[in-house]
N, C-alpha and C positions, 0 to 999 in steps of 0.2 A: 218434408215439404221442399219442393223447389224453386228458389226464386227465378225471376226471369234476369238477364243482365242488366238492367236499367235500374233494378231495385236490388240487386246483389251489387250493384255499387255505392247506392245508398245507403245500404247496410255498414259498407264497409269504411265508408264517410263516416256516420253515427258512429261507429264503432272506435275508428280513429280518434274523433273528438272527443269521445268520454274517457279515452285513455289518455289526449292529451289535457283532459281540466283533471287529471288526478296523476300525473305525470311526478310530482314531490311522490308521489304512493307506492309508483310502478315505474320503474327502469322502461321507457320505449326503445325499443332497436327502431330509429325512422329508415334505417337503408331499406328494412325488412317491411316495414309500413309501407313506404316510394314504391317497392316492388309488387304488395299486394295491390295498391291502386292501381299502376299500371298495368297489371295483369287484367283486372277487371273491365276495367277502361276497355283493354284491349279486344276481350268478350263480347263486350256489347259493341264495341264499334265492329267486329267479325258479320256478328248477326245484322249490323246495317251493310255489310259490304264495303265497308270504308278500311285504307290500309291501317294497319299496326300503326300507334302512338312510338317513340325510343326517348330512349331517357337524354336530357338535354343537358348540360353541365353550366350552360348560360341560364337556363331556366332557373333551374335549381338554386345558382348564383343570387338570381333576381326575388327571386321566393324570400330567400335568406332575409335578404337584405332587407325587404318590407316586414316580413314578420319578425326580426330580432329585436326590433326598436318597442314591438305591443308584449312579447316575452319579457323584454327587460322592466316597462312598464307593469306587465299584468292588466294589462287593460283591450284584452281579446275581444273584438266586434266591436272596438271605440273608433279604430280610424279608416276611412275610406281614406281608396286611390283615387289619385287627382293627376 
């Protein structure tokens, strides 16, 4: 079966997440995670005609820095951005 790109990213989100809520279990490589998303991303945004996503080092920064406070906590989907 093949997915379309909008739901092979989706997948690949779900898939993401349940290795990150069992992450004590499974060693994640996130370099190799970062790049399956962005690869995907990249798919589906082809198929809209929109250019390539690149990896952003400020992004990434910014990611960190919100999600290492709900890591440290264990308290995932507790805090919105404001």
């Amino acid at each position: 079966m093949t997915l379309r790109p909008k739901y092979r990213l989706c997948a690949i989100v779900l898939i993401a997440w349940a290795a990150a809520a069992k992450a004590q279990e499974v060693p994640l490589d996130i370099a190799t995670l970062k790049a399956a998303v962005l690869s995907a991303t990249n798919v589906y945004r082809a198929s809209k005609k929109l250019p390539e996503l690149q990896p952003d080092a400020s992004l990434d920064a910014a990611a960190s820095a919100y999600a290492d406070p709900m890591r440290a906590s264990s308290k995932q989907g507790a805090y919105i951005l404001v």
